[in-house]
C-alpha positions in Angstrom: 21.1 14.5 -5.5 19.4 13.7 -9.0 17.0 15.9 -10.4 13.6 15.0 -11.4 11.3 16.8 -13.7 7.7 17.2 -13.8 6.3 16.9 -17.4 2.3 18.5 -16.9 -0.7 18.0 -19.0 -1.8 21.1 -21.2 -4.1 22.1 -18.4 -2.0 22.3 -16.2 -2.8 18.5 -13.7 -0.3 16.3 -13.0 0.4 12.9 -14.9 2.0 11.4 -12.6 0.0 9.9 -9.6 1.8 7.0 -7.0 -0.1 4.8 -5.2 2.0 3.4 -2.4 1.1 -0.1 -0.4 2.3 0.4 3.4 2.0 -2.9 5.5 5.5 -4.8 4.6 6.1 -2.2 1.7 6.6 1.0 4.0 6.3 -0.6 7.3 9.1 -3.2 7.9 6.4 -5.8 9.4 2.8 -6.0 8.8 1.0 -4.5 11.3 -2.3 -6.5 11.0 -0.1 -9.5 11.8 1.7 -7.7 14.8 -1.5 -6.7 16.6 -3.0 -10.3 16.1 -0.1 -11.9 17.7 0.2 -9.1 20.9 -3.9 -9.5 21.5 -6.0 -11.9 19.2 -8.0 -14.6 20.7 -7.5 -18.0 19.9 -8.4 -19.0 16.3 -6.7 -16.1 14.3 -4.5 -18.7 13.1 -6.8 -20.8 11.6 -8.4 -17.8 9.9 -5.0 -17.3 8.1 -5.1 -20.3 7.0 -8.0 -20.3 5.0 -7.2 -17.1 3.6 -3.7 -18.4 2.7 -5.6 -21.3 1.0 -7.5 -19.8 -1.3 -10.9 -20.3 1.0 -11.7 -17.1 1.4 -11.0 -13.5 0.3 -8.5 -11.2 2.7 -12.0 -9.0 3.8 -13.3 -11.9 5.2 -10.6 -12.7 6.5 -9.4 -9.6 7.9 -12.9 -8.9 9.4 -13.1 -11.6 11.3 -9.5 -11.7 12.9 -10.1 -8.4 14.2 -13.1 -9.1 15.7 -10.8 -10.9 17.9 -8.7 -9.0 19.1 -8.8 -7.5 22.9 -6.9 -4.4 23.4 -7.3 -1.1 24.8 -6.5 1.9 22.7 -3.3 2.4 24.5 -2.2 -1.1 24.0 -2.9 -0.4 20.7 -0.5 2.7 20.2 2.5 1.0 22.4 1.8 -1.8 20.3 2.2 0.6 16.7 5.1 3.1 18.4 7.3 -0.2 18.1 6.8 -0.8 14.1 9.2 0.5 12.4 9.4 2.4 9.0 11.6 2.0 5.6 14.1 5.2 6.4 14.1 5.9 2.2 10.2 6.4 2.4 11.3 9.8 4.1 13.5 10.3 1.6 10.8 9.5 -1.1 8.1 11.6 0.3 10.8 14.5 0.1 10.9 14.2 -3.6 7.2 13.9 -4.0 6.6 17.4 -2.6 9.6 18.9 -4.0 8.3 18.0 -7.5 4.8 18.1 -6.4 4.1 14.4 -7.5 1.0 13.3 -5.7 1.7 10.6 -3.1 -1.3 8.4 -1.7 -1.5 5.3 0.7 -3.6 2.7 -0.6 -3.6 -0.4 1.8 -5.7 -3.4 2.5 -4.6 -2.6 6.6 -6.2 -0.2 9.0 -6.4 3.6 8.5 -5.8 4.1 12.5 -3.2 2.2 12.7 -1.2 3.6 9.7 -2.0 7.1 10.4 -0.8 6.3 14.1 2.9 5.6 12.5 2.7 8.4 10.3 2.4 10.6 12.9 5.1 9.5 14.8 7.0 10.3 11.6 5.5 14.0 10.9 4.0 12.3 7.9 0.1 12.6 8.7 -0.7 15.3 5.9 -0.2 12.4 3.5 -3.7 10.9 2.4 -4.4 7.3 3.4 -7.1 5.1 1.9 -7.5 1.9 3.8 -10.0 0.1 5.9 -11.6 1.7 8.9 -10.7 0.6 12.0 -13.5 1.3 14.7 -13.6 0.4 18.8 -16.9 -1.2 19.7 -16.1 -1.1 23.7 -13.1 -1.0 25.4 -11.2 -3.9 24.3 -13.3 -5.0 21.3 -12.9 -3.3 17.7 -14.3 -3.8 14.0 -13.2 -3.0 10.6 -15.8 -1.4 7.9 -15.1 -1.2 4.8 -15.5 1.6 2.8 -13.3 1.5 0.0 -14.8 -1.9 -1.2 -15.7 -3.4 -4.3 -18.4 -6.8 -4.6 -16.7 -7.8 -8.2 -12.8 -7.5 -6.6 -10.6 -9.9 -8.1 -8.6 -9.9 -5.2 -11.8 -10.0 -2.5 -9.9 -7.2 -0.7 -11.2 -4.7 2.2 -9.9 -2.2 -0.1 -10.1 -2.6 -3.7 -7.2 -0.8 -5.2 -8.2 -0.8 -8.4 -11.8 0.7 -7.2 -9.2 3.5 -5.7 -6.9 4.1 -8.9 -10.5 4.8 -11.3 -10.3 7.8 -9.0 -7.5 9.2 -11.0 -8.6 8.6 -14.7 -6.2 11.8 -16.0 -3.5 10.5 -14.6 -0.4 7.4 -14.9 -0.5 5.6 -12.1 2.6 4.3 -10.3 2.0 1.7 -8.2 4.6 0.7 -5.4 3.5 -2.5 -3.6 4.7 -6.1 -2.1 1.9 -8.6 -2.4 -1.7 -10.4 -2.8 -3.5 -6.9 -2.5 -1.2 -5.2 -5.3 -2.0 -8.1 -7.6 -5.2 -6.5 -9.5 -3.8 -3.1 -9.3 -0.5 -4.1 -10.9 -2.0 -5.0 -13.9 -3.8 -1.7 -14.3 -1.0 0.5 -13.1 0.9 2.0 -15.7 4.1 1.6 -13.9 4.7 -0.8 -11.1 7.4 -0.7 -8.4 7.6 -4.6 -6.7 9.1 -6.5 -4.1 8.4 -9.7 -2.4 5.9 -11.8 -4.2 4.7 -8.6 -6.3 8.0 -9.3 -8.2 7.5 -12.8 -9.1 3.5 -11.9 -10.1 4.7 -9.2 -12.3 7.4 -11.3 -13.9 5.0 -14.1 -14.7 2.2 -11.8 -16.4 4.5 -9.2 -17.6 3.9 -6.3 -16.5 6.5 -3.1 -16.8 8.4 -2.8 -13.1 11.6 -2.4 -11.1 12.0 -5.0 -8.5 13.3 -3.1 -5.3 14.5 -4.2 -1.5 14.1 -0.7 0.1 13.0 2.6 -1.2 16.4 3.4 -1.5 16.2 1.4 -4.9 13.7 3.6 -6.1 15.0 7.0 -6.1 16.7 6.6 -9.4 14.7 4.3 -11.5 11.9 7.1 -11.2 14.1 10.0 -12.2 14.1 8.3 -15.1 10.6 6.8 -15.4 9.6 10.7 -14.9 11.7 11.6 -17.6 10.9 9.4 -20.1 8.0 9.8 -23.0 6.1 7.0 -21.0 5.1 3.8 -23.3 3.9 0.6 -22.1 6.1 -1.8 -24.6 9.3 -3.8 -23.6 11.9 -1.4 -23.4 10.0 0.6 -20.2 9.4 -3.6 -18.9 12.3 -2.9 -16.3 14.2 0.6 -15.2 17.7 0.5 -13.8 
């Protein structure tokens, strides 16, 4: 075990905040994906596309594919008790509380659905910002949108940059895997990437620690945590 200490601000708050992606970052598949492929209607496909594309932004795209999906509530939870978790985001959320680091999911996905896993986990006291899920009837849902943002570079449900001006005393850590991340990344004062957040941070230069599995990330925050933070190109990776 490695020990990690908690440098605090004169009055006492926290410097350290992480904002943590969950669909393909801690969940091992993307849940939005999973439910459209158990129960959309035809055309979600097509949708995709034109978000993959460029056409339109992921809300727009996100709102209408759930607007087709047809499942009951339980469906819906044997659907979620089947998607599995990163084991090392246990291990992670451990540390966090040990060294009273605050810990918040930001995600462009569904706040039911990821607080569905959590609790299967005996993680639901962790906060969640995301989109709102809602049932409609019995088999017909909609998502609302209530951490959005009209000027969004990345046209997301949930802005995450909109969600990290909520934290203007503190350095943010963002750990993330994609499209959603993007805009955030930039603003985050440290960034912890896989997938295509690796290449995006690579290309625009921005301080981070490619990893595969929380696993990675254990050590490289010991030290980020210990350091005298500065943003120049000695902190641009952490081993």
């Amino acid at each position: 075990m490695f020990l990690i200490s908690q440098n605090y601000h004169t009055d006492g708050t926290v410097p350290w905040h992480i904002l943590c992606d969950f669909d393909g970052t801690i969940s091992l598949t993307d849940t939005t994906d999973q439910l459209l492929e158990h129960f959309a209607q035809p055309g979600w496909q097509e949708i995709e596309q034109q978000w993959l594309q460029g056409h339109i932004g992921s809300k727009l795209c996100l709102q209408q594919q759930i607007a087709l999906l047809d499942m009951s509530v339980n469906e819906l939870h044997q659907c979620l008790d089947r998607i599995e978790i990163d084991p090392g985001f246990m291990e992670l959320v451990k540390i966090t509380t040990q060294f009273q680091i605050p810990l918040t999911i930001v995600s462009d996905g569904m706040d039911l659905v990821i607080r569905h896993i959590l609790k299967k986990h005996h993680l639901q006291h962790l906060p969640v910002i995301a989109n709102r899920l809602v049932q409609t009837a019995e088999r017909t849902w909609q998502l609302e949108f209530p951490n959005e943002n009209a000027n969004c570079i990345s046209q997301s449900g949930t802005c995450k940059c909109k969600v990290a001006q909520q934290y203007p005393r503190e350095h943010i850590i963002l750990i993330g895997d994609g499209r959603s991340d993007f805009c955030l990344a930039a603003a985050a004062d440290y960034v912890f990437a896989k997938k295509s957040l690796i290449q995006h941070c690579r290309e625009h230069h921005i301080p981070h620690t490619a990893f595969s599995g929380f696993s990675d990330i254990y050590r490289p925050l010991a030290k980020l945590l210990h350091s005298d933070f500065e943003l120049d190109d000695s902190a641009m990776v952490i081993t």
